[in-house]
PADREN-746722 format. One record per residue (C-alpha): residue number from 1; residue in three letters; x negated, y, z. Coordinates in Angstrom, 1 decimal. Last residue first. Example, Ala and Ser with C-alpha at 12.3 -4.5 7.8 and 13.67 -1.06 7.14 Angstrom:
BEGIN
resi, resn, east, north, up
2, SER, -13.7, -1.1, 7.1
1, ALA, -12.3, -4.5, 7.8
***
This chain:
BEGIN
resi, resn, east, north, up
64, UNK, 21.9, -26.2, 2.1
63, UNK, 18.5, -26.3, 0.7
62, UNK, 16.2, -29.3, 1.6
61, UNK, 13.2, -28.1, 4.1
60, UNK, 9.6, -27.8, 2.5
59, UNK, 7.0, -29.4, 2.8
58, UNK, 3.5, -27.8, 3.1
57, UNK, 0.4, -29.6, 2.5
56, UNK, -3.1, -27.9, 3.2
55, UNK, -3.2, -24.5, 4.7
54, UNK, -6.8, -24.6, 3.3
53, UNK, -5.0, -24.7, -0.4
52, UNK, -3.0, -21.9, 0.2
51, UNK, -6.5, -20.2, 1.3
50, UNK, -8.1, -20.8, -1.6
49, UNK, -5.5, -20.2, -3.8
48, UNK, -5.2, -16.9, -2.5
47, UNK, -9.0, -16.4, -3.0
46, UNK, -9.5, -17.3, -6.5
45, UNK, -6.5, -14.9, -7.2
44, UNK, -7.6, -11.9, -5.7
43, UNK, -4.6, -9.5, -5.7
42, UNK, -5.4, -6.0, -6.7
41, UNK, -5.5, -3.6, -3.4
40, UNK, -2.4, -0.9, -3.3
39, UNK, -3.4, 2.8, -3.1
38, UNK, -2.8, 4.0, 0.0
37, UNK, 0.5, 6.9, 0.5
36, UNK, 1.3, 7.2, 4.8
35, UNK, 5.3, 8.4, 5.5
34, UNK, 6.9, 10.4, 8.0
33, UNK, 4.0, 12.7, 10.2
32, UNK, 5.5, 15.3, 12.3
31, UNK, 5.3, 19.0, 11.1
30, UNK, 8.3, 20.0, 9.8
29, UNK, 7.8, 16.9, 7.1
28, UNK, 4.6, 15.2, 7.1
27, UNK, 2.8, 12.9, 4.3
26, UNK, 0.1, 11.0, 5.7
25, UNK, -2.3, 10.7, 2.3
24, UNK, -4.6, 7.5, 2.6
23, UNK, -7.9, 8.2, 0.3
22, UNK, -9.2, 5.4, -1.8
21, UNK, -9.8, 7.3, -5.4
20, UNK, -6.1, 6.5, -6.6
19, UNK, -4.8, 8.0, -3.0
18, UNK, -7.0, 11.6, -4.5
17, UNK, -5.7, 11.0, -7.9
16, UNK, -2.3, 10.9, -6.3
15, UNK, -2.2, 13.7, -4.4
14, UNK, -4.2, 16.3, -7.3
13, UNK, -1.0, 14.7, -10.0
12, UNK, 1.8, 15.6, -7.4
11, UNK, 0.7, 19.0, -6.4
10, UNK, 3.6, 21.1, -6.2
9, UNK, 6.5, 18.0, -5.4
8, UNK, 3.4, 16.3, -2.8
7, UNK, 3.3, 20.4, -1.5
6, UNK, 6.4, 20.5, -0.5
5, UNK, 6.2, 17.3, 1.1
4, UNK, 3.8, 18.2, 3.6
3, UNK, 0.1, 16.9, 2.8
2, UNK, -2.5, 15.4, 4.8
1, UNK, -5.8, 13.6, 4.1
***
């Protein structure tokens, strides 16, 4: 989807419950595209832990 930035200030709430149901919104301004809205993914926990833990030990270097 595409919107200009006039039209995320008119139609804020219709943008964002269109990024909220999965679609990326490329915002342009005079025509040439400046900034992409997606909806950010909920962290899976199980997962992250999993991989930290595949990474194995990590040491880390004394402060300075």
């Amino acid at each position: 989807m595409q919107a200009t930035l006039t039209e995320l200030r008119r139609e804020t709430g219709r943008i964002i419950r269109a990024v909220e149901h999965g679609a990326e919104v490329v915002l342009t301004e005079h025509g040439e595209p400046r900034l992409t809205l997606t909806a950010i993914k909920p962290v899976d926990r199980k997962a992250a832990a999993a991989a930290l833990k595949a990474i194995g030990p990590v040491e880390f270097l004394p402060r300075k």
